[in-house]
C-alpha positions in Angstrom: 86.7 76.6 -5.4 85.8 80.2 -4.2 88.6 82.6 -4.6 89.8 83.0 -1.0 89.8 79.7 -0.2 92.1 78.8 -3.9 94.7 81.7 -2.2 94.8 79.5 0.5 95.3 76.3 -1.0 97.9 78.1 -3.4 100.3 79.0 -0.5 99.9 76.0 1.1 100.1 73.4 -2.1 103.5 75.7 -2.6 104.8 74.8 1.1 104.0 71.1 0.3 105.2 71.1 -3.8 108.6 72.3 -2.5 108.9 69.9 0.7 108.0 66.9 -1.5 110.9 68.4 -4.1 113.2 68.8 -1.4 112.7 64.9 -0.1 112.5 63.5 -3.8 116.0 62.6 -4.2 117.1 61.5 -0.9 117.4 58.2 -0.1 116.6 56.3 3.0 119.5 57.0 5.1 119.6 60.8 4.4 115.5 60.7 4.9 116.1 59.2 8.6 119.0 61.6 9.4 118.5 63.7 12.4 120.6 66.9 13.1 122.3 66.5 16.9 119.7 68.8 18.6 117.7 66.7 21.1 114.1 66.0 19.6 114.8 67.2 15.8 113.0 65.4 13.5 114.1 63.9 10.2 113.1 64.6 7.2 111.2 61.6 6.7 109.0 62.6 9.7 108.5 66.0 8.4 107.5 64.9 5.3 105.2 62.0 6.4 104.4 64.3 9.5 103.1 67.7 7.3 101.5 65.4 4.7 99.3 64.1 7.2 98.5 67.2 9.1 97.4 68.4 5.3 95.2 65.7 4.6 93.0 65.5 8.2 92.7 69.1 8.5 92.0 70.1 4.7 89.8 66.6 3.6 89.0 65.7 7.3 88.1 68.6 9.0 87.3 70.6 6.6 86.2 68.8 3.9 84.4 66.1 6.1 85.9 62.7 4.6 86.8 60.4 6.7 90.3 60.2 7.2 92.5 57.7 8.9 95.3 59.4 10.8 97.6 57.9 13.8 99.7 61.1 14.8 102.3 59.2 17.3 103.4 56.8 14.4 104.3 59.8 11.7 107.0 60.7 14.2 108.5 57.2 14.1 111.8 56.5 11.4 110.0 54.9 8.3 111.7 53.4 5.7 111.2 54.7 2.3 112.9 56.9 -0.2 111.9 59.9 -1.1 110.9 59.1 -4.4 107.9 56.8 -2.6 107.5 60.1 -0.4 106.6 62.1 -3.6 104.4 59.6 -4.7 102.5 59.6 -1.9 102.0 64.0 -1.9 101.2 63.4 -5.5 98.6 61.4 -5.0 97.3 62.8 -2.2 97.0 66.4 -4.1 94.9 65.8 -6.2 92.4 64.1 -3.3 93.0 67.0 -1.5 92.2 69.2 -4.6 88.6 67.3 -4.9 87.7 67.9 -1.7 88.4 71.5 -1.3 86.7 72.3 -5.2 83.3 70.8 -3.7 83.2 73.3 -0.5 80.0 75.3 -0.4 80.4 78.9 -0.2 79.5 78.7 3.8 82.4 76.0 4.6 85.2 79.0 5.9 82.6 80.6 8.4 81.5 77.6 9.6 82.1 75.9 12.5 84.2 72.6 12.6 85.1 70.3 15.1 88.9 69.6 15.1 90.9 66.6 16.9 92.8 68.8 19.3 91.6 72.3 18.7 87.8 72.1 19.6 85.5 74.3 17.2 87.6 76.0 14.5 86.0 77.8 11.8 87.0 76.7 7.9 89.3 79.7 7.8 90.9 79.0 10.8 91.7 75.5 9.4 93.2 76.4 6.5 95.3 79.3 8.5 96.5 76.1 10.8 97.6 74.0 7.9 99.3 77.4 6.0 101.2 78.3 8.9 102.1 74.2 10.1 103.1 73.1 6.2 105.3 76.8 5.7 106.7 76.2 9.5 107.5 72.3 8.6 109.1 73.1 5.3 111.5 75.5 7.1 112.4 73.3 9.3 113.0 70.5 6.4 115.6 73.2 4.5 117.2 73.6 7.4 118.0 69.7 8.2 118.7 69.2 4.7 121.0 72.0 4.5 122.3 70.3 7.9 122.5 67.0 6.6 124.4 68.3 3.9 127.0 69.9 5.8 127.6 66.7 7.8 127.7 64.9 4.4 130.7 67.5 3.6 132.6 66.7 6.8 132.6 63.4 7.0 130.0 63.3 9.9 128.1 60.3 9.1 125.4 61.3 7.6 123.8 57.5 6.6 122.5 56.4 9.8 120.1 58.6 12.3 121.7 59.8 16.0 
């Protein structure tokens, strides 16, 4: 992996490491908690949400595996754990890892068709998965510390509003 493209993948592994830490021990019922604000997501759907953005930009796009990704249904209440949530971003590292260490030299200055974005170059892709998994892990300390505080008041906290 070329240098600037492992600083990359350092800050951005970081972002996800720390959101799959932070979903680890919550079960179902905190995962699917939503704070009161009209279209807040869970932390279930930030986690699934983030992961998935990582994998079809970083393998997909970038990378040029074929990945299978329906957008729409990562913002839909799941039901897992967030032990099976940190499965799934430990797997997926690794793949993720693979992908990225076989990059030629050319892959950030060249030109990649994206999804939703048009052409992108390599270094704009990984600046649109730094910035979405660092902006998405923000927003998961923030509903767990919200979740929290409703755990502390008595506001349930075990189903979603």
């Amino acid at each position: 992996m070329n240098a600037e493209l492992a600083v990359f993948w350092r800050y951005i592994a970081s972002s996800l490491d720390r959101l799959a830490d932070l979903v680890a021990a919550l079960d179902e019922a905190e995962l699917g908690w939503r704070p009161p604000a009209r279209g807040a997501n869970s932390l279930s759907v930030l986690a699934v949400h983030t992961f998935g953005n990582a994998e079809e930009n970083l393998a997909g796009v970038l990378g040029g595996v074929d990945v299978s990704r329906d957008r729409e249904a990562e913002f839909q209440t799941s039901s897992c754990d967030g032990a099976e949530l940190a499965r799934h971003w430990t797997s997926l590292r690794p793949r993720i890892e693979s992908v990225l260490a076989g990059l030629d030299g050319d892959a950030l200055e060249r030109v990649h068709p994206h999804p939703r974005r048009g052409m992108i170059t390599g270094r704009e892709v990984l600046i649109v998965v730094a910035r979405h998994a660092a902006e998405h892990l923000g927003q998961a300390e923030l509903t767990r510390d919200l979740l929290r505080g409703a755990q502390r008041s008595g506001t349930s906290a075990s189903a979603p509003t």
